[in-house]
C-alpha positions in Angstrom: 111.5 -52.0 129.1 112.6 -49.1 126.6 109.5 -47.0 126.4 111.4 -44.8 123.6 111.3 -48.3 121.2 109.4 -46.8 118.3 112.0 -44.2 117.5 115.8 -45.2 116.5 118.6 -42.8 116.4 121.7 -43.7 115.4 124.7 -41.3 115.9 128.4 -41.3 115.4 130.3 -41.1 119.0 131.5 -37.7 119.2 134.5 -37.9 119.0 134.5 -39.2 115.5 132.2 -36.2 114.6 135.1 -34.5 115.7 137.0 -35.9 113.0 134.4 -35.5 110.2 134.7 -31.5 110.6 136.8 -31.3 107.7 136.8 -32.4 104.2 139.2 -35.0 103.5 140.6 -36.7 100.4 142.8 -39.7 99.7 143.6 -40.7 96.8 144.9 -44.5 97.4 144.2 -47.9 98.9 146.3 -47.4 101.8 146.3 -44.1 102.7 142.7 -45.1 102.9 143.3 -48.1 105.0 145.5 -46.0 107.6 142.9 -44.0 108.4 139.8 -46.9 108.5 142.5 -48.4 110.8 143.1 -45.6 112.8 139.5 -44.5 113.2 139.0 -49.1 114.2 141.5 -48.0 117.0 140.4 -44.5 118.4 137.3 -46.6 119.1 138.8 -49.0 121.5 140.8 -46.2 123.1 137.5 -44.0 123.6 135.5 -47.4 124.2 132.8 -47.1 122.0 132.5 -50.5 120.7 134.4 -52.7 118.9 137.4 -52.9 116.7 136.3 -52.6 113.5 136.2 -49.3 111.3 134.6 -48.5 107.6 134.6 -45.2 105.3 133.0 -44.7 101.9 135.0 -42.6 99.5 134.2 -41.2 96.2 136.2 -42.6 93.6 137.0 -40.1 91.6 138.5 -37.2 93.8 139.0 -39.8 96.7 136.6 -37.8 98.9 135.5 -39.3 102.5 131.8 -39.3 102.0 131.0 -40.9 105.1 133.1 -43.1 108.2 131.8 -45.6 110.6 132.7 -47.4 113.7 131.2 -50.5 115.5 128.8 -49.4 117.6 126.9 -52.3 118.6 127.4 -52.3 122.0 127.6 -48.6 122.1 124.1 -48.0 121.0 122.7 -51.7 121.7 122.3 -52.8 118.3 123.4 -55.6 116.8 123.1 -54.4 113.2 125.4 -51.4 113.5 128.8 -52.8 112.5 130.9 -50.2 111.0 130.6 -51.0 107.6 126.7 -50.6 108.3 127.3 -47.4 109.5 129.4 -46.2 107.1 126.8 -46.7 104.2 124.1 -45.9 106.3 125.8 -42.3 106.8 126.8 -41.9 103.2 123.4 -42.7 101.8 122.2 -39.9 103.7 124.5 -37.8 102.2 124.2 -38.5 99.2 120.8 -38.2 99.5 119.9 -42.0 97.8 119.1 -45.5 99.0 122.1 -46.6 96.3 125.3 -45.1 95.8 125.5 -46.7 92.8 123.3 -43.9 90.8 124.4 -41.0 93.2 126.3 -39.2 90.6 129.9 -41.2 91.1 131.0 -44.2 91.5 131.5 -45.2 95.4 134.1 -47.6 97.4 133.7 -49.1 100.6 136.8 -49.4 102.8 136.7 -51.5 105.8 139.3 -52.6 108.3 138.0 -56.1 108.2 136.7 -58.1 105.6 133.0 -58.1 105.9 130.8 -60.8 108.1 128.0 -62.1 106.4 125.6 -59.5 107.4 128.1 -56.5 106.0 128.5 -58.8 102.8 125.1 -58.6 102.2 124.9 -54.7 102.9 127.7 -54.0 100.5 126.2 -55.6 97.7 122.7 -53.6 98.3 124.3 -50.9 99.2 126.2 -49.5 95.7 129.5 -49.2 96.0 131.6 -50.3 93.3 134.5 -51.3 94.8 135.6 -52.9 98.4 138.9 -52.5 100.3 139.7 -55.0 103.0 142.2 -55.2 105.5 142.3 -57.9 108.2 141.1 -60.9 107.6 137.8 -63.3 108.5 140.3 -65.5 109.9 142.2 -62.7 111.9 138.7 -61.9 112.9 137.4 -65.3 114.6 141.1 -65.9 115.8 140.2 -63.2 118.4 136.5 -64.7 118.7 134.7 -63.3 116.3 131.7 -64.9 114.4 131.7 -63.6 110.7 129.1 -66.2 109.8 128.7 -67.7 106.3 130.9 -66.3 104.3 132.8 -68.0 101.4 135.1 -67.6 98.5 132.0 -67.9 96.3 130.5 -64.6 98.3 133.2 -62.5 97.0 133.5 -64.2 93.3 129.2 -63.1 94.0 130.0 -59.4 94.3 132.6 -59.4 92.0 130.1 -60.8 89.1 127.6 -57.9 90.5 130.3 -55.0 89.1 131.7 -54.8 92.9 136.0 -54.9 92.6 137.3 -56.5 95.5 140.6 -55.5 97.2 141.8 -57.7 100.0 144.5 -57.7 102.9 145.2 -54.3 102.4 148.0 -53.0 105.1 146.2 -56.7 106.8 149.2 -56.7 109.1 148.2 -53.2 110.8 144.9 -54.0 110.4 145.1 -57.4 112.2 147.0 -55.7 115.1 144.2 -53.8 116.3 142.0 -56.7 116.7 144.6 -58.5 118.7 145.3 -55.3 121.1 141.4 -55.1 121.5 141.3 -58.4 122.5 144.4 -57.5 124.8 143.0 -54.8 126.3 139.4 -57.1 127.5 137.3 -55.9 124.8 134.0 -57.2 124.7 133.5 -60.2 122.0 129.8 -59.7 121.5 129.3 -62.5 118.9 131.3 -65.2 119.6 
C-alpha cells in the first residue's frame, strides 16, 4: 500500500526537461509535428512510457509553452497521456485553469489523435486549435483502446471554436507506434 497516496506529483522524465532548457519556436504544422513525433519516440528509446507525444504552442509567435509524453506507466497513472500532460504543464505556465483567456490564443499538437479521455481534456482545456498525426485507427491497429470517439466528437469541438487539423506527417507519426509495438512495448489499455 502507498503510504504517500494523499500527495501527487507529476514530473516530466528528465530527459525531456533536458529538452525544455531552451526556448523554442515553430512556426508551422509540421515542423510542429516533427518534433511531437520525435519527443513520442525519445520516449520509447528512454522507456518512459508509451508512444504518444503532445506540445502546446502559442499561436502567434509559435512558441512551445509546454510538451508532454505518456507517462502512464512511468508514474502509475492512468490519466497521464501526453496530451494530459501537455496541458496540465502549460496551464501552469500560464498561470490559468484555461488557455483560452491566457493572453493568446493556444494549439494543441499531438502525435495521435486524441482517445476519448484526451478529447474531453482538449475541449476543457482552451486551446483553439488541434493538430493530429496518427490516427485512432493506427492507434488500436497496434492495440490501443481510444474509446468512444466519433466523427461527431470532432464536428463537437469544432462548433466549440476548436480548429481541427488531422493526419498531419500521419505516416511518420504512425511509424512510431508500429516500432513501439516492435520493440515489446507495453499496451496498457487494450
Amino acid at each position: 500500500m502507498n503510504t504517500n497516496a494523499h500527495v501527487l506529483t507529476i514530473t516530466l522524465p528528465d530527459w525531456l526537461q533536458r529538452r525544455l532548457a531552451m526556448p523554442v519556436h515553430l512556426h508551422d504544422d509540421e515542423s510542429r509535428m516533427r518534433l511531437v513525433i520525435d519527443l513520442a519516440r525519445e520516449n520509447i528509446t528512454h522507456g518512459t512510457g508509451g508512444p504518444f507525444a503532445a506540445a502546446v504552442f502559442r499561436a502567434g509567435d509559435g512558441l512551445l509553452v509546454a510538451a508532454g509524453v505518456n507517462s502512464v506507466t512511468r508514474l502509475n497513472n492512468a490519466m497521464l497521456h501526453a496530451e494530459v500532460v501537455a496541458l496540465m504543464f502549460a496551464q501552469a505556465r500560464v498561470g490559468s485553469y484555461s488557455l483560452r483567456g491566457a493572453g493568446a490564443p493556444y494549439e494543441l499538437v499531438t502525435s495521435c489523435e486524441p482517445c476519448a479521455m484526451c478529447l474531453g481534456a482538449t475541449l476543457w482545456s482552451g486551446v483553439q486549435r488541434l493538430v493530429c498525426g496518427a490516427t485512432r485507427d493506427d492507434a488500436e491497429r497496434i492495440g490501443f483502446d481510444e474509446g468512444p470517439v466519433f466523427a461527431e466528437s470532432y464536428a463537437y469541438l469544432e462548433r466549440r471554436g476548436i480548429a481541427v487539423v488531422r493526419q498531419v506527417l500521419r505516416t511518420e507519426a504512425a511509424d512510431v507506434l508500429d516500432w513501439y509495438l516492435r520493440s515489446g512495448g507495453i499496451v496498457y489499455n487494450g
